[in-house]
N, CA, C and O atoms as a GROMACS GRO file, in nm:
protein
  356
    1UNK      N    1   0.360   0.610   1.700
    1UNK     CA    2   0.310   0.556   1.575
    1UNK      C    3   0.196   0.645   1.525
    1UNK      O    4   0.096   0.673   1.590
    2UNK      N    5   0.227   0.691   1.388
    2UNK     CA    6   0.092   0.786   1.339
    2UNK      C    7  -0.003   0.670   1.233
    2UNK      O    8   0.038   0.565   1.186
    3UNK      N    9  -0.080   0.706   1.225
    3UNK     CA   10  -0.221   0.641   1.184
    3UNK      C   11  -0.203   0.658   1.009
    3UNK      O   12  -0.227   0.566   0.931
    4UNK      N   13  -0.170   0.750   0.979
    4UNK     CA   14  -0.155   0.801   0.817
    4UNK      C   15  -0.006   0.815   0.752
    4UNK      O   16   0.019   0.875   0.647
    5UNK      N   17   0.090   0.744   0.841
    5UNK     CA   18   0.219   0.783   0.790
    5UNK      C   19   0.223   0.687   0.674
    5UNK      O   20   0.139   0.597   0.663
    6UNK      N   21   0.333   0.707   0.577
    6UNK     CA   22   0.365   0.621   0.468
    6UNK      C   23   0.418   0.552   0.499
    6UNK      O   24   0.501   0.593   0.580
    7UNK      N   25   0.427   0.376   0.466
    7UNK     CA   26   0.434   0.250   0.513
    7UNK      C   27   0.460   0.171   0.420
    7UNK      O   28   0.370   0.170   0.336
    8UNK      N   29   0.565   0.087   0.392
    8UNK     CA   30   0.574  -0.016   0.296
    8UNK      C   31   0.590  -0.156   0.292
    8UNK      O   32   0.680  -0.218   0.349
    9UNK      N   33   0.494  -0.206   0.218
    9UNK     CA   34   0.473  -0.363   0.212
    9UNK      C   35   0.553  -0.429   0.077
    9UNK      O   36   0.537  -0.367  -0.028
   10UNK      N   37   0.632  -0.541   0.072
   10UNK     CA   38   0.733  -0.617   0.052
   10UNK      C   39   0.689  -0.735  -0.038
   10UNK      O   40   0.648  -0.821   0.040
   11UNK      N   41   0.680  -0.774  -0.149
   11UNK     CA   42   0.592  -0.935  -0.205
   11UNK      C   43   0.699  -1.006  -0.116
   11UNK      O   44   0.781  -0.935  -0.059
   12UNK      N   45   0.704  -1.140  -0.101
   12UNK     CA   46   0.774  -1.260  -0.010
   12UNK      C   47   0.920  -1.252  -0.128
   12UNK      O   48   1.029  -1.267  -0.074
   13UNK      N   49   0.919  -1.236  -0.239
   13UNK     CA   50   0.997  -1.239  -0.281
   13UNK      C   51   1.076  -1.145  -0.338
   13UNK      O   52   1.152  -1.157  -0.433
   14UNK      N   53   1.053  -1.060  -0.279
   14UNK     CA   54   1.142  -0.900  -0.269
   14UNK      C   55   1.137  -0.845  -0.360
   14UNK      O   56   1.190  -0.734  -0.356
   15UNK      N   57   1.070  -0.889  -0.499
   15UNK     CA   58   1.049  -0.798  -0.669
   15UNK      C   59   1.012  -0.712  -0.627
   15UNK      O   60   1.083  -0.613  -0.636
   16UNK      N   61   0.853  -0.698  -0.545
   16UNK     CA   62   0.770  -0.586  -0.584
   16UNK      C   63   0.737  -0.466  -0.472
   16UNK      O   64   0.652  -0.522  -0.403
   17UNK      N   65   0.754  -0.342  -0.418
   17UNK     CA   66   0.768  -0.303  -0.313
   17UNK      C   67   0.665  -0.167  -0.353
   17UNK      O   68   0.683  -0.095  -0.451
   18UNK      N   69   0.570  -0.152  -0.269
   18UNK     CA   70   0.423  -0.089  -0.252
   18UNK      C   71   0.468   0.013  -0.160
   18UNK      O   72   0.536  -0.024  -0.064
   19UNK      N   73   0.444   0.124  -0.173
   19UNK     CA   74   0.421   0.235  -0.061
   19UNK      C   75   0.281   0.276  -0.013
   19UNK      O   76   0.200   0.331  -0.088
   20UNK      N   77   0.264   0.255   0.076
   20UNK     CA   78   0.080   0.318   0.123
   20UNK      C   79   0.056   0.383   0.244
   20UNK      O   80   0.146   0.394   0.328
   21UNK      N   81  -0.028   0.418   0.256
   21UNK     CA   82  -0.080   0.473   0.433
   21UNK      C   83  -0.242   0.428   0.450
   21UNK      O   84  -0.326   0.393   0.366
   22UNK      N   85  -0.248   0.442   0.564
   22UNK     CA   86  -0.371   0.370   0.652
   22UNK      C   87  -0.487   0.536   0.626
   22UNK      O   88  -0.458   0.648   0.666
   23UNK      N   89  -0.575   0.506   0.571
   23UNK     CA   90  -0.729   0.594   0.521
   23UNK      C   91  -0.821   0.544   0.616
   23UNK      O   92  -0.887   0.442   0.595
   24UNK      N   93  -0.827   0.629   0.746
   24UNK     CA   94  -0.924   0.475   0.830
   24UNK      C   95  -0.891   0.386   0.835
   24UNK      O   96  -0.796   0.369   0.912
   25UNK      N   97  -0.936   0.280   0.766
   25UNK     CA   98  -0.861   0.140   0.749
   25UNK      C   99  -0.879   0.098   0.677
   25UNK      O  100  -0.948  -0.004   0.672
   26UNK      N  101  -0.816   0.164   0.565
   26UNK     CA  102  -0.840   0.150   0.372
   26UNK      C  103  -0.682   0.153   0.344
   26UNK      O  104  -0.639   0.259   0.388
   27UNK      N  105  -0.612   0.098   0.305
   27UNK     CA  106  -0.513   0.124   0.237
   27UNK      C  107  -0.538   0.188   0.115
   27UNK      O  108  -0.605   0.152   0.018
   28UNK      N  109  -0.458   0.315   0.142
   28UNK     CA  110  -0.416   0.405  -0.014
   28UNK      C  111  -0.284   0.370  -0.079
   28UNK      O  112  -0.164   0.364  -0.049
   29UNK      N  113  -0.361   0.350  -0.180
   29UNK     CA  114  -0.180   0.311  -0.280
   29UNK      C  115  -0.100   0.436  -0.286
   29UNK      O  116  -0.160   0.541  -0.260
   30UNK      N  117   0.027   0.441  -0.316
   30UNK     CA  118   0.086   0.564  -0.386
   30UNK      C  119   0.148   0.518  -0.486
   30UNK      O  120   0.140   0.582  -0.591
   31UNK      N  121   0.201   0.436  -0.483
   31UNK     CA  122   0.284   0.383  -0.587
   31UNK      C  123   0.342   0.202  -0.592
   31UNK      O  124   0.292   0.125  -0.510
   32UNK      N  125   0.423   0.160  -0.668
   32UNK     CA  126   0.459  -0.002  -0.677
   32UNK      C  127   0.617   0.000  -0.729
   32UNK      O  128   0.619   0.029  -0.849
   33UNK      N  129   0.732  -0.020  -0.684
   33UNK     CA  130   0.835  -0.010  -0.743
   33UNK      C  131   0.873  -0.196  -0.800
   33UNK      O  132   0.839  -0.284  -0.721
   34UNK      N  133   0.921  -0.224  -0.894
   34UNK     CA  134   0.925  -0.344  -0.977
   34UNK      C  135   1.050  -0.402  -0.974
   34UNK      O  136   1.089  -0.426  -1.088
   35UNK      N  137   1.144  -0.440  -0.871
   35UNK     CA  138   1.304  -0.465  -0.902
   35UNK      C  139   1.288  -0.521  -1.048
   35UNK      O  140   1.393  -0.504  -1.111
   36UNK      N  141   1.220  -0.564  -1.099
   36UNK     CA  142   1.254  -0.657  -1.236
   36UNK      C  143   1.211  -0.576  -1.312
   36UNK      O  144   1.188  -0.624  -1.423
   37UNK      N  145   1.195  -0.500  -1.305
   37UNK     CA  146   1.166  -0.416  -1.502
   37UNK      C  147   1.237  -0.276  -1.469
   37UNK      O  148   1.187  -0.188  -1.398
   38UNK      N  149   1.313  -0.273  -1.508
   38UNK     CA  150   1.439  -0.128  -1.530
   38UNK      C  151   1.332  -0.070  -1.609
   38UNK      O  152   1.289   0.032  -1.556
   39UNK      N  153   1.272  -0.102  -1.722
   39UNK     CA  154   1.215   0.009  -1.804
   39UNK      C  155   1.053   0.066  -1.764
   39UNK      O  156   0.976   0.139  -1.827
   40UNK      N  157   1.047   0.032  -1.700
   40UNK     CA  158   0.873   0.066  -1.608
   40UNK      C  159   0.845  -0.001  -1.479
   40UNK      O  160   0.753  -0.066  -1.429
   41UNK      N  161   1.003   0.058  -1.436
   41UNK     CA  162   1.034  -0.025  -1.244
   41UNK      C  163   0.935   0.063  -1.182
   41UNK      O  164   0.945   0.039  -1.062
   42UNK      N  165   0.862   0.134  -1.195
   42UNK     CA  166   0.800   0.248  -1.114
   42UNK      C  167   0.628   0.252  -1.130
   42UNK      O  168   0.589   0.284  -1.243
   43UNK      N  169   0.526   0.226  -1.032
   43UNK     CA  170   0.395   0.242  -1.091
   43UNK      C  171   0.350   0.338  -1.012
   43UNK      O  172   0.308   0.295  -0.905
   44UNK      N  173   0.344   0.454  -1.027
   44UNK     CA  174   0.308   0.539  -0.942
   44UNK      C  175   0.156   0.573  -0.998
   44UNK      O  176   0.119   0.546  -1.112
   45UNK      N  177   0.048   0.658  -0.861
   45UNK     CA  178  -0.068   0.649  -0.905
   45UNK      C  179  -0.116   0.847  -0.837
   45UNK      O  180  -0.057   0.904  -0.744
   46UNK      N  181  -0.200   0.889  -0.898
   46UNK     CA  182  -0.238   1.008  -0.897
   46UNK      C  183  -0.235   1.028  -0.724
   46UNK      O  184  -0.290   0.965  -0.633
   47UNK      N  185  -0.142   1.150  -0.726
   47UNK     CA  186  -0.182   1.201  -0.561
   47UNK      C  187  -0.338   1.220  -0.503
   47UNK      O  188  -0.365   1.207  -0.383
   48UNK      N  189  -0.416   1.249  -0.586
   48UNK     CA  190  -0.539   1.338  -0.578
   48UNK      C  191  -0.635   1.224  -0.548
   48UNK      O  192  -0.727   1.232  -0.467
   49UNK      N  193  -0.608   1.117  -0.621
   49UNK     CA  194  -0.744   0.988  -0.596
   49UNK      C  195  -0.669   0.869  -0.606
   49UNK      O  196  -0.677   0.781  -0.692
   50UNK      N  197  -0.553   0.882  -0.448
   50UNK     CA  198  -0.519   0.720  -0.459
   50UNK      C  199  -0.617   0.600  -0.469
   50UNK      O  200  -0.724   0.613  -0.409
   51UNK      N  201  -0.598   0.497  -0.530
   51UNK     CA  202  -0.620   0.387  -0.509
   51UNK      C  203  -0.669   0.338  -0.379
   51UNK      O  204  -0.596   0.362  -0.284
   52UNK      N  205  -0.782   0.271  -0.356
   52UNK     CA  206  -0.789   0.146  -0.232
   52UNK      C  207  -0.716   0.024  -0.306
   52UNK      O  208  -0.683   0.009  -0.424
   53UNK      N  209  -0.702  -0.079  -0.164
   53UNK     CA  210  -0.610  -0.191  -0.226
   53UNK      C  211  -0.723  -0.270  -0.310
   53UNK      O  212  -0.675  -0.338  -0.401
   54UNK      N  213  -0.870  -0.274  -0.295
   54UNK     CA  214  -0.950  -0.332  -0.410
   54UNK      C  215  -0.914  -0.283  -0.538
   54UNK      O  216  -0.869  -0.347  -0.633
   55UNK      N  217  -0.940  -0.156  -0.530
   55UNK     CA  218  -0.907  -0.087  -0.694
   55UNK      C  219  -0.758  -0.142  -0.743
   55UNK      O  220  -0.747  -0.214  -0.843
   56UNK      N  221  -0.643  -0.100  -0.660
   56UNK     CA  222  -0.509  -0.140  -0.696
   56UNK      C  223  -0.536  -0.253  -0.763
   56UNK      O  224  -0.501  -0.249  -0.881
   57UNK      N  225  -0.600  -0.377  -0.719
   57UNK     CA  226  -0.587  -0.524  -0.726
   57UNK      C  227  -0.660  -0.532  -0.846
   57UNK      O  228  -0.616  -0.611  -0.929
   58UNK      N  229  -0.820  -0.430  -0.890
   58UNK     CA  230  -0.844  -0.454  -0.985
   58UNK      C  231  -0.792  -0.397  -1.095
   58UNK      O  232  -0.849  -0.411  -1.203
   59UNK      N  233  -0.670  -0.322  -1.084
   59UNK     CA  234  -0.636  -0.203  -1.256
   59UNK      C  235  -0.460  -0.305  -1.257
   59UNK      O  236  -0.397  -0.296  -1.363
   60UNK      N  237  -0.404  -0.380  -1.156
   60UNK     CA  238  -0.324  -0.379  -1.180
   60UNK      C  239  -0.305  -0.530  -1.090
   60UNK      O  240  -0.255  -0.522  -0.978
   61UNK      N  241  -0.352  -0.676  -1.150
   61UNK     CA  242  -0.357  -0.791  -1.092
   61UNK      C  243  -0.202  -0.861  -1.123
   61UNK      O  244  -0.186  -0.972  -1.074
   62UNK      N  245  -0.112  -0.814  -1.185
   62UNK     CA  246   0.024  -0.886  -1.224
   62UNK      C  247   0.109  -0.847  -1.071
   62UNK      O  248   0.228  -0.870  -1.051
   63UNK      N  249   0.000  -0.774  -0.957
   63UNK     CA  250   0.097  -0.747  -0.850
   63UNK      C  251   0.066  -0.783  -0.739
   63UNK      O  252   0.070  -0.729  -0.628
   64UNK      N  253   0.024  -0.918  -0.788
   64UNK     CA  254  -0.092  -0.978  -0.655
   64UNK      C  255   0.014  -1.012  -0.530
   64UNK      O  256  -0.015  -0.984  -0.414
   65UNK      N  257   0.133  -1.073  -0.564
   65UNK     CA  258   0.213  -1.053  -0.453
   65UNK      C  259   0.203  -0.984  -0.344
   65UNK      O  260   0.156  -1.016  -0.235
   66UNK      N  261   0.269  -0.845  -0.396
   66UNK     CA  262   0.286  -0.746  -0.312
   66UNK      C  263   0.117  -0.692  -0.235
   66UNK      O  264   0.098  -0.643  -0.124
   67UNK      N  265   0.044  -0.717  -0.314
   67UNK     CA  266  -0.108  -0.638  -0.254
   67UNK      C  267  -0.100  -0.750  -0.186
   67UNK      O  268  -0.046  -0.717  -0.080
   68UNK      N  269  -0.126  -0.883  -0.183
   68UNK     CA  270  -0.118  -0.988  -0.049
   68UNK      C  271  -0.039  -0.926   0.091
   68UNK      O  272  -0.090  -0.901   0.200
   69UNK      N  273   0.074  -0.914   0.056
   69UNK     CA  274   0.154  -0.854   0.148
   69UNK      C  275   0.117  -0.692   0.220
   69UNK      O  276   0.134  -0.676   0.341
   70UNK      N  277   0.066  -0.582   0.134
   70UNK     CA  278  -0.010  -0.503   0.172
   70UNK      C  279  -0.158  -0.512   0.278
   70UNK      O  280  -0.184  -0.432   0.367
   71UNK      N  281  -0.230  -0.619   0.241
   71UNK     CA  282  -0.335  -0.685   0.260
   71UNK      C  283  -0.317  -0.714   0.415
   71UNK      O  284  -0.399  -0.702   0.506
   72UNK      N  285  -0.167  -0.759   0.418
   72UNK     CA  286  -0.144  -0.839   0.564
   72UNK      C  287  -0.108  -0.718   0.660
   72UNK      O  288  -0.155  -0.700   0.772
   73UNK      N  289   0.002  -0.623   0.584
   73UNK     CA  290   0.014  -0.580   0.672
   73UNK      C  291  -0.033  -0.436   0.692
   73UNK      O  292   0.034  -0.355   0.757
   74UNK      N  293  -0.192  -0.393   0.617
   74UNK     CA  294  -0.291  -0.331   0.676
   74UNK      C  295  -0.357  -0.372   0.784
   74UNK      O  296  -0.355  -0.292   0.878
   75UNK      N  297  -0.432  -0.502   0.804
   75UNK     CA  298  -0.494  -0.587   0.894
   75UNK      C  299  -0.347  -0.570   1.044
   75UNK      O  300  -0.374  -0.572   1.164
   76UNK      N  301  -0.258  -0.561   1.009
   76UNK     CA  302  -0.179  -0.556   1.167
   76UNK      C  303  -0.166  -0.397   1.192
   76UNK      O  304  -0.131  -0.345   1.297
   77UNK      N  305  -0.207  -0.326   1.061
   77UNK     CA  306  -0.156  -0.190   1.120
   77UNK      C  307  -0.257  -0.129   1.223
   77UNK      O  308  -0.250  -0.062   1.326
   78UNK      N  309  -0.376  -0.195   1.126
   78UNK     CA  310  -0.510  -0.125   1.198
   78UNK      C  311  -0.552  -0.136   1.366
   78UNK      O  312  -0.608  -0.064   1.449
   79UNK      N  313  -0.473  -0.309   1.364
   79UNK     CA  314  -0.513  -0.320   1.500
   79UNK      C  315  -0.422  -0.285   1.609
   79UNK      O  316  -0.440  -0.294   1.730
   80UNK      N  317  -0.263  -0.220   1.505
   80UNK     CA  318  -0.178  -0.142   1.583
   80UNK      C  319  -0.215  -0.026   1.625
   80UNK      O  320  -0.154   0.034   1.714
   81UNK      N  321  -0.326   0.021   1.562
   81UNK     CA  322  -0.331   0.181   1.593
   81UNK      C  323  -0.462   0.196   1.591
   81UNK      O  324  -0.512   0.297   1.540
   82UNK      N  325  -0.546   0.084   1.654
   82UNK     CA  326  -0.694   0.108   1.686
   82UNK      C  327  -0.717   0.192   1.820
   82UNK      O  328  -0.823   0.254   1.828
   83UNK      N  329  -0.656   0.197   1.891
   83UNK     CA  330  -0.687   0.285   2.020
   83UNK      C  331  -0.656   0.413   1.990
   83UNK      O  332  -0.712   0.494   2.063
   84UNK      N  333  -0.544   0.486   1.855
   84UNK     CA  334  -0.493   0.544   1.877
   84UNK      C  335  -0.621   0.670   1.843
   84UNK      O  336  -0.734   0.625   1.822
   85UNK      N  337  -0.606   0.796   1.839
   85UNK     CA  338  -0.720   0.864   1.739
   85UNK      C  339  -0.682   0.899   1.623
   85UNK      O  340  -0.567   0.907   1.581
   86UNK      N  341  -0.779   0.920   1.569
   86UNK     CA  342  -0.758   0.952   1.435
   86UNK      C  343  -0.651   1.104   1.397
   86UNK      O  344  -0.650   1.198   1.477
   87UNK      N  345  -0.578   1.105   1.283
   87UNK     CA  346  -0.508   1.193   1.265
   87UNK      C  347  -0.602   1.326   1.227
   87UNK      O  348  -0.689   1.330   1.140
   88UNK      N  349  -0.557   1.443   1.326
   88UNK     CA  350  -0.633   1.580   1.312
   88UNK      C  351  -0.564   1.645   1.179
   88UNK      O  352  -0.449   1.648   1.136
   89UNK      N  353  -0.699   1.698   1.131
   89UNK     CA  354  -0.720   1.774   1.033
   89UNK      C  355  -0.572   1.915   1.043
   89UNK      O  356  -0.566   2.005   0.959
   0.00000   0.00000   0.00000
């Protein structure tokens, strides 16, 4: 298990699907895919200055679902991979 790999969290009701990785123990957004909107199914966010899941939650609250679900399963990742070390430079 790596510490920074890309990881995806699920809303309970399968619309909204988040891609992120573990920053320490910050979730970075990358993006939000929308099963329900064909015409802006995709929220993708700048490579250069992802998102924390606070920021996500504050620029973009119609996706509280899925950041719940992110939320949860940062808190299990962290304590999956608290012994592990940190990913080298």
């Amino acid at each position: 298990m790596s510490r920074d790999r890309l990881r995806t969290s699920t809303s309970p009701d399968g619309r909204l699907i988040a891609q992120w990785h573990l920053d320490g123990t910050m979730a970075r957004i990358h993006q939000v895919h929308n099963e329900d909107d064909a015409e802006r199914g995709l929220t993708a966010f700048d490579a250069a200055n992802l998102p924390d899941l606070v920021k996500a939650r504050e620029t973009h609250p119609e996706y509280e679902a899925v950041w719940d679900a992110v939320r949860h399963d940062r808190l299990a990742a962290v304590f999956a991979v608290a012994d592990l070390p940190a990913a080298s430079a």
